[in-house]
N, C-alpha and C positions, 0 to 999 in steps of 0.2 A: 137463464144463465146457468143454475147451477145445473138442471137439463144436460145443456153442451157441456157445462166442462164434466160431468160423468160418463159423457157419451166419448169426450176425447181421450178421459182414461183407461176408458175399458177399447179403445182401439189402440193407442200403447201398450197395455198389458198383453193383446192379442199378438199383437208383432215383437211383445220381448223385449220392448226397450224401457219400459217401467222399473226402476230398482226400487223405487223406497215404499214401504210398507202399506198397505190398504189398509187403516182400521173402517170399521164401521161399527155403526153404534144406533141404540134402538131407545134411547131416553126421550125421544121426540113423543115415545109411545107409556109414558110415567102416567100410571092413574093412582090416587087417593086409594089408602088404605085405611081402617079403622084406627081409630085412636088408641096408641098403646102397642098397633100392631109389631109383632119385634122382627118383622123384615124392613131393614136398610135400603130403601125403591131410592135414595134419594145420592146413593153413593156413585150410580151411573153416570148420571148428572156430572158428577160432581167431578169424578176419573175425567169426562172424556174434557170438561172446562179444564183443568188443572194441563194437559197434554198439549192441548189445543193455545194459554193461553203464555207458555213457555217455549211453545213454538217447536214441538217435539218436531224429526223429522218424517213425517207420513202425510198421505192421502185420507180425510175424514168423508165417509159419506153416509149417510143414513140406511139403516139396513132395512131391504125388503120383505114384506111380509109372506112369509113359506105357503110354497101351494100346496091343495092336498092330493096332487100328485107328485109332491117328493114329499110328505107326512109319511103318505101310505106305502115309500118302499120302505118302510118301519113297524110303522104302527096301523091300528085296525081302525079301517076307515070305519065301524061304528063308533070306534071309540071319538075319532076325532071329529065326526059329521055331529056326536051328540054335543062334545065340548063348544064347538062352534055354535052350537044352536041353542046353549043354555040347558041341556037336559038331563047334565049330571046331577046325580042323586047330591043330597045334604053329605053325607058322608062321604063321596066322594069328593068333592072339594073340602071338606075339612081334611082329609087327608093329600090332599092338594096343599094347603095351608093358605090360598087365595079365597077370600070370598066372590063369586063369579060376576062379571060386567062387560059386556061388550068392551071397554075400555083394556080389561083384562083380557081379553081374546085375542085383540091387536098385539098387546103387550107380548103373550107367550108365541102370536105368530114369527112376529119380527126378530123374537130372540132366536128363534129358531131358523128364519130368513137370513139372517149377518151370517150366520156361521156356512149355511152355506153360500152366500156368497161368497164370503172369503174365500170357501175351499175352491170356487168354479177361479176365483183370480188365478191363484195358485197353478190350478191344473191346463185354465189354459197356457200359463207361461209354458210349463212344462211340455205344452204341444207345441206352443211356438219355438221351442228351441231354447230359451233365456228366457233373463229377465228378474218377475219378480218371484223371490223366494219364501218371503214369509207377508204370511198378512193374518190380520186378530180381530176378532169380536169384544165389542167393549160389552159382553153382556155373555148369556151365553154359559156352556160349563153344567149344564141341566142332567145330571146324569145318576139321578134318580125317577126317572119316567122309565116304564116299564110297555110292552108291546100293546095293553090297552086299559091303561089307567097309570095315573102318575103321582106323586109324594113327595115330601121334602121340596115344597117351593116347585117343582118340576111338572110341569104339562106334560111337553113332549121331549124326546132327546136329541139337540140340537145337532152333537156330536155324530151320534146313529143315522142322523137321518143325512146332514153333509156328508159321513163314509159312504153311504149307499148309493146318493146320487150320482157321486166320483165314479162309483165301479158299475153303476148304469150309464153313464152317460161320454166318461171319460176312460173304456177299458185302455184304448190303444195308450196310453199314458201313464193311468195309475192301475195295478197289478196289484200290490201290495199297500196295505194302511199300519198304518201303529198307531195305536190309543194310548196315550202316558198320562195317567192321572195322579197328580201329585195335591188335590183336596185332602183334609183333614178326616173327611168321610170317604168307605170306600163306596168304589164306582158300580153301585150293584146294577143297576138299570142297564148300562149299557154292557156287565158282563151277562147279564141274561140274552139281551138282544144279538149277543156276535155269536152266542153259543153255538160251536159248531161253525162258525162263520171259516174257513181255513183263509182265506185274503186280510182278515182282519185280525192282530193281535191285539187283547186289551192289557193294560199294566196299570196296577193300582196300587201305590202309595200310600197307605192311612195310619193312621191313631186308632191301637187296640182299642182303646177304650173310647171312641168315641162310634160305635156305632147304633143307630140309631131305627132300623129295622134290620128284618131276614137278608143275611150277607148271601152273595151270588157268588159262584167261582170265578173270579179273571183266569186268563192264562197265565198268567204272573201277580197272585197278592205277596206285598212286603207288611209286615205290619210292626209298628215301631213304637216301641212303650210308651205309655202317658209320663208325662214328663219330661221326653227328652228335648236336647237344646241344641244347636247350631254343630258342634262337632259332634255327636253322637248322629244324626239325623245326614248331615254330609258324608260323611262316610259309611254310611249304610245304601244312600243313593248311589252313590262312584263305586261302590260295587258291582252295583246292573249296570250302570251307564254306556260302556263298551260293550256289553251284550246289545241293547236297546240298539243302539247306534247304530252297531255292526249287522243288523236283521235285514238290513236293503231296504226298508221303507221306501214307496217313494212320495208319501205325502204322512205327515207325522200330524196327528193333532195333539198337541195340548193343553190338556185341564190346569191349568194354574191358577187354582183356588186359593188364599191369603188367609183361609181358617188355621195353618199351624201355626201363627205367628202367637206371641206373648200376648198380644192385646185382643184375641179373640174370644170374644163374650162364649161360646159355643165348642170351640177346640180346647184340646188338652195335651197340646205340645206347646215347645216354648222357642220355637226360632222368635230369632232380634231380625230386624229390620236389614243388617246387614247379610245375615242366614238366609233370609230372602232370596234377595240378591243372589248370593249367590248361586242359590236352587237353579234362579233362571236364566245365569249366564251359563251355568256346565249346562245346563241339557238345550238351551238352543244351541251352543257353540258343538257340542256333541253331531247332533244332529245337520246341522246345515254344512258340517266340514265333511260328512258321509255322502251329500249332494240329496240328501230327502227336502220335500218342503215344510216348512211348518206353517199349521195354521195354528193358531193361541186366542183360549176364550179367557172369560174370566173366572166363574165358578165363586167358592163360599169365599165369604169375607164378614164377619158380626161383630162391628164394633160394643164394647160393653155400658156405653153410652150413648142411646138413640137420637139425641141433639146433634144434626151435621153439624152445627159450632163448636162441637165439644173437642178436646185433645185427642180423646178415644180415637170420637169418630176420624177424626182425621187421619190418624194412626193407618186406618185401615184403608182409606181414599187411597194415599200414599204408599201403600203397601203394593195395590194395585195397579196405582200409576205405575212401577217400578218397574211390574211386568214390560207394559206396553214402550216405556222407555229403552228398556234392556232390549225389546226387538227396533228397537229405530236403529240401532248400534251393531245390529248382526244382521247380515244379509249374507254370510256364505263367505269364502275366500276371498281373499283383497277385499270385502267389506266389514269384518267385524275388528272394534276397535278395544 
């Protein structure tokens, strides 16, 4: 059953008659982490439950695990023939921040799989004529993976590697990408990977003070002092916004990572829940009234209480939900509400 009805979806989205938003999500792929370990595996979970059982309006389906031939219009098929096969060095996955498992192999496939899915939704509507406009990976946002080794939680780059298969597989359509990352760290990985890229602009949003290896050049870094809160942080965005907008995209991804928020164990800005919010009404609304598509992952989120029961954590589930909320609500002209 579920079979057919993915198979009836993705022949609506072919013909353009699909509006409401495709997420997909890759928690079906949660392996066991060390005791203490201070990555949040369980917040996936818990976003796509939360979405799912308020009845958000979207399409949920499980996201496929990436081939490696769409790895490799990114990354070095040694790198990723050895990840797969367990034959990364100790130091290499500690700079991974995973300890390695087949379990974990599925895991960074699939996150990598959703996102291009998502983007193939997106770009077939865009052939077909209409349809659907935005669709999101409830995971995803990896974009400290570098062309052949990876960091910060990041295997491979979910983002880089969905851009590449668009402009391989979908030219007559997608021409032009935008990269907008608005995580708390900036996007070095995928500014190294588009270098030189002219089809792809990368824009990265972050917190001075939060960087945590060697910075890459975007085509556009903003960097916004530690400390700051909800008006200083908006109004430094609706700056670029109408630049961003106005670039013709015609398929935008965005990084909408939940690390500037107040209650992020790991960032060092201080948007409120409402500051959120906002971030991801102006730049979807930006974007989808330009006629680009968006695709929307999820990226950092570090509650400072590793208990999913705790208020923290919650904090940050809900942070995230917000995202994928705020796109059920925006689909383009006569849809956003």
């Amino acid at each position: 059953m579920l079979r057919r009805t993915c198979a009836l979806l993705a022949v609506r989205r072919a013909r353009g008659l699909a509006t409401r938003p495709v997420f997909y999500y890759n928690d079906v792929w949660e392996f066991p982490l060390p005791e203490n370990h201070r990555f949040p595996m369980a917040k996936y979970r818990l976003v796509r439950e939360a979405l799912q059982a308020e009845g958000v309006a979207a399409a949920f389906e499980p996201s496929p695990l990436a081939s490696l031939r769409d790895l490799t219009t990114t990354h070095c098929r040694a790198y990723c023939e050895r990840f797969v096969g367990g034959e990364l060095t100790a130091a290499e996955n500690r700079n991974i921040g995973f300890p390695w498992s087949p379990a974990g192999v599925n895991r960074a496939l699939s996150s990598t799989g959703g996102t291009v899915a998502a983007a193939r939704a997106v770009a077939d509507a865009r052939r077909a004529g209409g349809g659907l406009r935005v669709a999101g990976h409830v995971a995803g946002g990896t974009h400290h993976a570098f062309f052949d080794r990876g960091e910060g939680f990041c295997v491979f780059s979910d983002i880089a590697v969905a851009a590449n298969v668009l402009l391989r597989d979908y030219g007559d359509v997608v021409e032009k990408i935008l990269v907008v990352d608005v995580d708390v760290h900036q996007g070095n990985g995928n500014a190294q990977l588009f270098e030189g890229e002219t089809a792809v602009t990368t824009f990265s949003m972050h917190c001075d003070g939060n960087y945590f290896s060697e910075k890459r050049a975007s085509d556009v870094d903003v960097e916004v002092p530690v400390g700051a809160g909800d008006g200083e942080y908006l109004r430094l965005l609706k700056s670029y916004v109408q630049m961003l907008a106005g670039g013709g995209a015609d398929v935008v991804f965005l990084q909408a990572g939940v690390d500037p928020s107040e209650h992020d164990r790991l960032g060092k800005l201080r948007l409120t829940a409402d500051g959120l919010r906002r971030r991801n009404k102006l730049l979807l609304d930006a974007f989808l009234r330009k006629g680009s598509s968006v695709v929307v992952t999820m990226g950092g989120g570090y509650p400072k209480n590793l208990d999913p029961a705790s208020p923290e954590y919650r904090a940050i589930v809900e942070a995230h939900a917000d995202v994928y909320r705020a796109m059920s609500r925006s689909r383009g002209p006569g849809h956003t509400k």
